[in-house]
N, C-alpha and C positions, 0 to 999 in steps of 0.2 A: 691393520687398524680394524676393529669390528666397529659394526652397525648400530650394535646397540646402543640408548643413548647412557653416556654418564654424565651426570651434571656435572662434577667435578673436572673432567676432563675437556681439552679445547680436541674440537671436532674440526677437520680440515677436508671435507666429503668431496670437493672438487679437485680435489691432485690430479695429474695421471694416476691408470688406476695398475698400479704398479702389480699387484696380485696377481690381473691378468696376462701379466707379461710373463711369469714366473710360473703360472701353472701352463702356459703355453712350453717353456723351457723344459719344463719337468716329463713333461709328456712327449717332448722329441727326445727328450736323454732315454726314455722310456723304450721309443717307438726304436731309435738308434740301435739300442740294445739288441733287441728282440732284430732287428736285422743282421746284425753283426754276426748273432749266433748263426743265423741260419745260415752266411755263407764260410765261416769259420769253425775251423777243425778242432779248437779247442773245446775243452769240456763244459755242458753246457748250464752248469748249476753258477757260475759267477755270475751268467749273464740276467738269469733269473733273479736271483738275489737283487741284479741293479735293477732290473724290470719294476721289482715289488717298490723296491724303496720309493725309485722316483714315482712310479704311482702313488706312495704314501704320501710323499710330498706333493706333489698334483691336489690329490684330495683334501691334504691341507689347507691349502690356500685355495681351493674352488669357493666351498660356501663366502668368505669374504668377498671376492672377485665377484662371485656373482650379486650380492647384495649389493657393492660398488656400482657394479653396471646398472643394474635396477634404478636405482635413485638418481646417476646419471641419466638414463634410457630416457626416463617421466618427464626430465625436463624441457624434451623436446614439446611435449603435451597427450593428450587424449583425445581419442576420437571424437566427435560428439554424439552424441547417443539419445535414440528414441525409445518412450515408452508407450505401451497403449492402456485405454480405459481400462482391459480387461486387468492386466499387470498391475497397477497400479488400485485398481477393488483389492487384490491380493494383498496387497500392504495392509490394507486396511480390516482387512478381516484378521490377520494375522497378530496386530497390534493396534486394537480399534480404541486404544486411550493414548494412542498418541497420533504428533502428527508427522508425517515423512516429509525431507527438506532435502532431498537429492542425495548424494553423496559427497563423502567429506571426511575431513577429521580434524579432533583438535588441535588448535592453533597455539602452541606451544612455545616455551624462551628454545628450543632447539631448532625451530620453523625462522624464528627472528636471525637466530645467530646465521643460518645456513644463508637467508637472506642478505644480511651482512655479510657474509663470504663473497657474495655474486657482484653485489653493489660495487665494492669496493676494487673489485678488477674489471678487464674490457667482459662483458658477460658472455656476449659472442663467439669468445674463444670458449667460453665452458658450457654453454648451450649445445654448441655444435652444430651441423649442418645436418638438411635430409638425410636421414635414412637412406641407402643404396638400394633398398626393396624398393620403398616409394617412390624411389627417383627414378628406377626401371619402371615401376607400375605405372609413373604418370606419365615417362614417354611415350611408354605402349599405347597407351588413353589416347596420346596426342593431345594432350592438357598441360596449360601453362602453369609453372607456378603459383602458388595464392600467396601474397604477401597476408598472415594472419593480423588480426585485429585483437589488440593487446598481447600480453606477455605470458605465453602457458605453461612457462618456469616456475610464476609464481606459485601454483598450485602442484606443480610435480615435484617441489623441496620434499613431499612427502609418498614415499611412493605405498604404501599401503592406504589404501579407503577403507569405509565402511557406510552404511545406511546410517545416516543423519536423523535420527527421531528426537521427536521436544514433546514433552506429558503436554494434553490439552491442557491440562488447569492451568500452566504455563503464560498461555497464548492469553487467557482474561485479561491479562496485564495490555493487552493492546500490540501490533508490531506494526511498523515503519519499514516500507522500501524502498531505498532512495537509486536514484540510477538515471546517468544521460539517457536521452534518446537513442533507443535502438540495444539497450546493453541488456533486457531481457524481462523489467518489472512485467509486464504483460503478460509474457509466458510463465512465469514465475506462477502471476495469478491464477490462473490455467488448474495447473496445478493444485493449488491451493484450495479452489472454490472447488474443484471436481470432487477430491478429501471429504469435503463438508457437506456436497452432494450428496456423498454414499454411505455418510453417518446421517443421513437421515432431517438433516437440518436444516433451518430457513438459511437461505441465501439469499442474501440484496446488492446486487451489483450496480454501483453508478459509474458510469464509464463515460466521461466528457469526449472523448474522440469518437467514440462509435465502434468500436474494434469487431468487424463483424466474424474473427475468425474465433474471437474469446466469448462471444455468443455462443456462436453454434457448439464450441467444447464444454459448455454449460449443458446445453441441449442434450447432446450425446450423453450427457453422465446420466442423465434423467434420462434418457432410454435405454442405458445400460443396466440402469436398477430396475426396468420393468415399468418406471410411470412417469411416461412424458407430459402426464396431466400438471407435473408438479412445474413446469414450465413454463413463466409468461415471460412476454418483451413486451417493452415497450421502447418507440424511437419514432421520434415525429417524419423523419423523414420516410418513414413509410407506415403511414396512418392505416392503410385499410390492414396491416399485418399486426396493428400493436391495440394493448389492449389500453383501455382505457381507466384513469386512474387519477384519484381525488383528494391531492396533496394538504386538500385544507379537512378532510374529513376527521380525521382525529385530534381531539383537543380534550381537554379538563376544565380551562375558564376560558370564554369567548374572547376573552382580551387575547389568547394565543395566537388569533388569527391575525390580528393587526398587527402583532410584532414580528409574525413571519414576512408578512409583506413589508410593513415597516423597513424589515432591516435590507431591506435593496433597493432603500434608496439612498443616491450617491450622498453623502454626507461629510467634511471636513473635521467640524468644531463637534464637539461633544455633546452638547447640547442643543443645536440646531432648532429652531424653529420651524422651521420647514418639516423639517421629521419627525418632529412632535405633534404638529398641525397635522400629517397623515395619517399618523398613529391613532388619531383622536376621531376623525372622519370614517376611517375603518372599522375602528369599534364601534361606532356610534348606528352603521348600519348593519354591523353585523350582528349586536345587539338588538335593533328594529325586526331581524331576521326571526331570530330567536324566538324576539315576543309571540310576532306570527306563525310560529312553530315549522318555519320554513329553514333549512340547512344552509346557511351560505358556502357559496363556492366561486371563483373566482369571474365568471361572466354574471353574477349578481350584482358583486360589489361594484363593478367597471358599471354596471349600467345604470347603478344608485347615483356611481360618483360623478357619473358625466352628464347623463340626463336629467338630474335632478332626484332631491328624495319626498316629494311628495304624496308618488301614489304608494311610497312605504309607511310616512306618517299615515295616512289614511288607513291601512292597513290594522297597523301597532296601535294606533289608539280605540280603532274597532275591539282587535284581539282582546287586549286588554281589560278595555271597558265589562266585554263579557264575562270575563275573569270574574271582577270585584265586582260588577255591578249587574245582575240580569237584565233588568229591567232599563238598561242605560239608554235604546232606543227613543222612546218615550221621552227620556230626559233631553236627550240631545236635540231631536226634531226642531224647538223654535232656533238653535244655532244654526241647523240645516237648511232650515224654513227661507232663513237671507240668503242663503246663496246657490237655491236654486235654480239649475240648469245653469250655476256657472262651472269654471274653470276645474280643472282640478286643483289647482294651488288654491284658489279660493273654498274650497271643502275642506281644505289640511288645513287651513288656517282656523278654518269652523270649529271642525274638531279638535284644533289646537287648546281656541277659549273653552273648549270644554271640559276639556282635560285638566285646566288650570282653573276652571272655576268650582266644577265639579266633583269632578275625581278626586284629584291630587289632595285639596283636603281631607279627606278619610284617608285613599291611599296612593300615597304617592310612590312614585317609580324611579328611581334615578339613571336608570337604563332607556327609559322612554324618555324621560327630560333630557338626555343628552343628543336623542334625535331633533328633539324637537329644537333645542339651542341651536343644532348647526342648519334646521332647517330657515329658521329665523337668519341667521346670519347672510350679513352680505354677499350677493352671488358673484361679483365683480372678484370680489379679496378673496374666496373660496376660492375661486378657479385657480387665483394664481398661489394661492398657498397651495393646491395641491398638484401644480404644473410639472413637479419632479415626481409625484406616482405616478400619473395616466399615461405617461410610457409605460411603466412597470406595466401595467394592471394590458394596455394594448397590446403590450408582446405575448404575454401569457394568454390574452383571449383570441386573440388574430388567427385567418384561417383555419388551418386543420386542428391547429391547437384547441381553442375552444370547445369542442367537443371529446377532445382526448385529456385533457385539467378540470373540465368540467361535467361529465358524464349526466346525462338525464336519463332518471332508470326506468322514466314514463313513454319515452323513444322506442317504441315496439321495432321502427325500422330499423333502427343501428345496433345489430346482435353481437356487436362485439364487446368482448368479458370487461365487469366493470371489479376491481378492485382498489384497497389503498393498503396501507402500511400494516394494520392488524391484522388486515384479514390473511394478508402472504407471512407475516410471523406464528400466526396461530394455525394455518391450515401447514406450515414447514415446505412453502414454496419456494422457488426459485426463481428470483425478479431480474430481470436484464433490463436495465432503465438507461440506454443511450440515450445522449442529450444534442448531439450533434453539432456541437461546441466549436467544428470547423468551416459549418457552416455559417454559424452563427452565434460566436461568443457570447453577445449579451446575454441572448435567452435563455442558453445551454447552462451558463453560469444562476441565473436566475433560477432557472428549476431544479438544479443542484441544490441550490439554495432551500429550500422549498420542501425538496424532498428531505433534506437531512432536518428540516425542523419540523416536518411531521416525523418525523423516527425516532426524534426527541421526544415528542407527546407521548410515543407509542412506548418508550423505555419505563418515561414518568411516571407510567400506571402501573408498566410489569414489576417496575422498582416497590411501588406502593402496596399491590393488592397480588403481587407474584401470581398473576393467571398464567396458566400454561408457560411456566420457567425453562422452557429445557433453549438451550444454547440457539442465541441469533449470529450470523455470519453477515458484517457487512464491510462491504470490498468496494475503497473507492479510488479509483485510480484519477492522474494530475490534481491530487485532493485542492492545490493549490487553488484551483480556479471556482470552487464549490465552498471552501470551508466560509465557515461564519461563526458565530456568538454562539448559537446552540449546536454546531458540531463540537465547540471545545465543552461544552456540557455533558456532549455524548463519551467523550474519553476520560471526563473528571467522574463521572456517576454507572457508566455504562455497564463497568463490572457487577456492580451490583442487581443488574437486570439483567446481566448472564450476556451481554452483547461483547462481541469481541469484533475488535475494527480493524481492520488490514487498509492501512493509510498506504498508497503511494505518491511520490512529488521526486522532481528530476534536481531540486536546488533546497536548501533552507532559507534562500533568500527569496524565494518564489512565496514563501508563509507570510513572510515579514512586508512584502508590496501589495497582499491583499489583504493581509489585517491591517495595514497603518502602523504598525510597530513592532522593534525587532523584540519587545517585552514579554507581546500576546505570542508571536513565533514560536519563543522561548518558551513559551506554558503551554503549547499546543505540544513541544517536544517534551517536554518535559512529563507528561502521560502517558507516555510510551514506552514501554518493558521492553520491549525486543526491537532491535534496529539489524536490517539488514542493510548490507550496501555492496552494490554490483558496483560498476564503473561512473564511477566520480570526475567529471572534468574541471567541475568550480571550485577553487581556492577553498575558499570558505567552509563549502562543506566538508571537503576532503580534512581540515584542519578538527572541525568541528566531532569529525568522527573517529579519525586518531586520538583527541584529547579525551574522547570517553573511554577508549580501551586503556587498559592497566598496564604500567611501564614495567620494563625488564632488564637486565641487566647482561651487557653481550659484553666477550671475550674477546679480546686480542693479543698480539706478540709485540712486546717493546722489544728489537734490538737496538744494543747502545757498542759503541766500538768507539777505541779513544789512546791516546800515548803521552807520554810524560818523557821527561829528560833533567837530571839532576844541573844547575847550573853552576854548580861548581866543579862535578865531572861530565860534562861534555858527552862523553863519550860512555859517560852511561845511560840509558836510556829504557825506557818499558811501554807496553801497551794492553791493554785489556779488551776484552770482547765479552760480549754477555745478550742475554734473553731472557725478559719477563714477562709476564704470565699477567694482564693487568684487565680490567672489569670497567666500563663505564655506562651509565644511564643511556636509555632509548626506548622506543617507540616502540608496543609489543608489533603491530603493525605499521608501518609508514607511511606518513600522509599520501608521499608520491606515486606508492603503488597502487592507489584508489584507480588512479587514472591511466593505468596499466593495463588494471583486468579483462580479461577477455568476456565475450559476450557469455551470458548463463554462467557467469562464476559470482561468486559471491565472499565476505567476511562479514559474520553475525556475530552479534553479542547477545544471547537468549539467555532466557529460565534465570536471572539474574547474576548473570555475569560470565557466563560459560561463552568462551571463544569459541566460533571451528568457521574453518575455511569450508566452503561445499562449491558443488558445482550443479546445474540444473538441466535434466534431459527435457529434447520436447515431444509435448505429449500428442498421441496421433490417434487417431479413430481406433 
């Protein structure tokens, strides 16, 4: 039987590997010979003659024999294998338009059929047992058995590799890594982000666990290029190491601010009052903010919305006034005149009627009217229409947080670096933004939150005005716990602004419980080009990711065997025997092997539609 594959033909790679048996026979009729002569008087040319042959024949059947053993050997598995920063620059420079995805090959109807071979007998028996080297080497160790974790057959069907590379223009399409806990998304990342390190490009890592080991291989790559400047963290749980950073800094229309906070709060029905009432209170001082040429940032808004917004209307209708009116001093003093040395509320009311008697006729403002309405409004019903933000707005400004969300560049004592979303895309920095999600889900989730819709603002300008276009990398690992309304923005529009988004999540049902429905799930997945998937344990998804791969057609043997007997002669009688050759529909991959795979193995569907199996080394200093 040869190796090679024909499509035509059914392939049966797990027999005995009968070859070997046969060049082992050839080479004792061989060895036999060449003895015989030597203690035999007869003449010595017959025995050579048999020497040659059976070596002819030996060498015959070796190259088969050994390609049997080969594809057999593999399925025991692979080492697993490390690489380092320095190895892995080398890819890069070698082929710096594409990206390296470990080793592998593609995943082919001959990969299916072999697998169909295995399935369908005990596989145990055609796996085989340790190796006799290994099983002497781990004696000697004094080392127990490792029961392995998953199936490393699955990947040795093949026993030739090669370097796994995807064109970057590829990746714009977005890629998905799906994977239980522990089966390697992480590492995977590793990888991934180091790549995009050494080509020179912004990295933005949002990482809800805190993975301090996929930090520091961030770091490392940044000092293997020579500029560890290009390096920030941030992670609240260690405040005085992380820098400082201004999730509500980038924006186009000031209404952006309120819908990013807006959308975290808990909400049911679609239309909520409640979160349209926040929505409205947020703009309304983030607007007031504005007028007085002041940045809001989130310990503004917390202290407008709980303390009151008075000494803001004061402010805005000053600002303002000077705006359109120079002379507005003058004009205002007999309003001032009643109420002085009172209150502050009773001054913002002063200047309330002022604005509405004075101003607003010539020029009016509907950004400063909208302060002024909810300053007007009842404090009682205020409070409690906005009882579901001032959580929000307290986790975000609480202890160390507040100074790390809200950065004051006026703080001569706090020298720690203030950045936000442009300034790490335009300078081609590298952001490590732990959220520490296991400390504390809420907040973690919340800033995720936060973070991805200022990255949105940041997209919606590079989309609009193409400033400094060259490729953004953002890597967000358990995306589930983070995603929102403007993350699916970032995957519908993103390519357009040169962002390529490396989503990980361990379920598709993990999508579907934080957006409210398995719809938005479904259109979050549905932006996504490339899908990787390590080790699958959920139903759902395992099914979910066989039905995208493309069906194939495997092979088997009908035997039929059967006898007849005439009933009118008895004692004639006949039987037949037979074997066909017959084709049915299946799975190019099968769902159940999702949940086979061994750690750092993978099956991708890239570059629009290209199969390949890979497997992923890990990366070390």
């Amino acid at each position: 039987m040869t190796m090679s594959y024909d499509p035509l033909a059914y392939e049966m790679p797990w027999r005995p590997n009968y070859e070997k048996n046969a060049v082992a026979g050839w080479l004792a009729a061989s060895g036999a010979a060449l003895a015989v002569e030597q203690v035999s008087t007869m003449p010595p040319e017959p025995f050579y003659w048999m020497t040659g042959i059976c070596g002819v024949m030996a060498m015959a059947r070796l190259p088969k024999a050994i390609k049997l053993h080969l594809l057999q050997k593999h399925l025991r598995g692979r080492d697993l294998e490390f690489i380092s920063i320095t190895e892995l620059q080398k890819y890069i420079k070698d082929t710096p338009e594409d990206m390296w995805l470990g080793s592998g090959f593609l995943w082919e109807n001959r990969h299916a059929q072999r697998v169909f071979e295995i399935l369908k007998r005990d596989w145990t028996s055609i796996v085989g047992k340790e190796s006799t080297v290994k099983k002497v080497v781990r004696k000697i160790q004094g080392k127990r058995k490792e029961l392995p974790i998953g199936q490393p057959w699955i990947h040795g069907v093949e026993p030739k590799e090669e370097k796994l590379m995807q064109p970057l223009k590829h990746t714009e399409g977005h890629t998905l890594i799906v994977g239980t806990t522990g089966s390697g998304k992480t590492r995977m990342f590793d990888i991934l982000i180091s790549q995009a390190i050494m080509r020179g490009e912004a990295v933005i890592i949002i990482d809800p666990k805190g993975d301090k080991e996929m930090r520091d291989n961030a770091r490392r790559a940044c000092e293997a290029m020579g500029q560890p400047e290009r390096f920030v963290s941030f992670h609240p749980a260690f405040p005085e190491e992380s820098v400082r950073i201004d999730p509500l800094r980038n924006f186009t229309r000031v209404t952006e601010i309120a819908s990013r906070l807006a959308a975290l709060i808990p909400s049911e029905a679609g239309a909520d009052p409640f979160k349209s009432f926040g929505w409205q209170a947020l703009n309304n001082i983030a607007q007031g903010l504005i007028i007085t040429h002041d940045r809001p940032n989130l310990t503004k808004l917390r202290r407008f919305l709980e303390g009151g917004a008075a000494g803001l209307v004061i402010r805005s209708v000053q600002a303002y006034s000077e705006r359109v009116r120079p002379d507005w001093e003058a004009e205002a003093a007999p309003f001032l005149e009643k109420v002085k040395n009172g209150s502050r509320e009773k001054i913002a009311f002063a200047l309330m009627r002022f604005y509405y008697e004075i101003i607003q006729p010539e020029h009016p403002n509907s950004d400063l009217e909208g302060l002024l309405s909810m300053f007007q409004h009842d404090q009682t019903h205020f409070s409690k229409m906005v009882a579901n933000l001032l959580p929000i707005m307290n986790m975000l400004t609480s202890g160390e947080l507040g100074p790390l969300l809200s950065p004051d560049s006026t703080d001569l004592s706090d020298e720690r670096q203030i950045t936000d979303s442009a300034k790490i895309i335009n300078n081609a920095q590298v952001a490590y933004l732990g959220l520490d999600s296991l400390t504390d889900n809420m907040v973690g989730s919340a800033m995720g939150s936060i973070f991805l819709s200022d990255l949105t603002a940041v997209a919606g300008d590079r989309y609009n005005y193409g400033v400094n276009n060259k490729p953004v990398n953002i890597f967000v690992d358990e995306a589930a716990e983070v995603i929102n309304d403007p993350f699916i923005q970032l995957l519908n529009k993103g390519r357009g602004a040169k962002l390529r988004l490396f989503v990980a999540t361990q379920t598709f049902a993990d999508f579907a419980a934080r957006l409210g429905s398995k719809d938005k799930a479904l259109q979050v997945l549905g932006n996504i080009n490339n899908t990787f998937a390590l080790r699958i344990v959920d139903g759902e998804t395992q099914e979910y990711i066989a039905d995208n791969l493309p069906k194939t057609r495997l092979k088997y043997v009908m035997r039929t065997q059967g006898q007849n007997s005439d009933g009118k002669e008895p004692i004639m009688h006949g039987g037949n025997q037979g074997e066909r050759l017959m084709e049915e529909e299946a799975d190019l991959f099968p769902a159940q092997l999702l949940g086979m795979l061994p750690n750092l193995e993978y099956i991708a569907k890239i570059s629009g539609g290209t199969i390949v199996k890979g497997r992923l080394p890990i990366l070390t200093q």
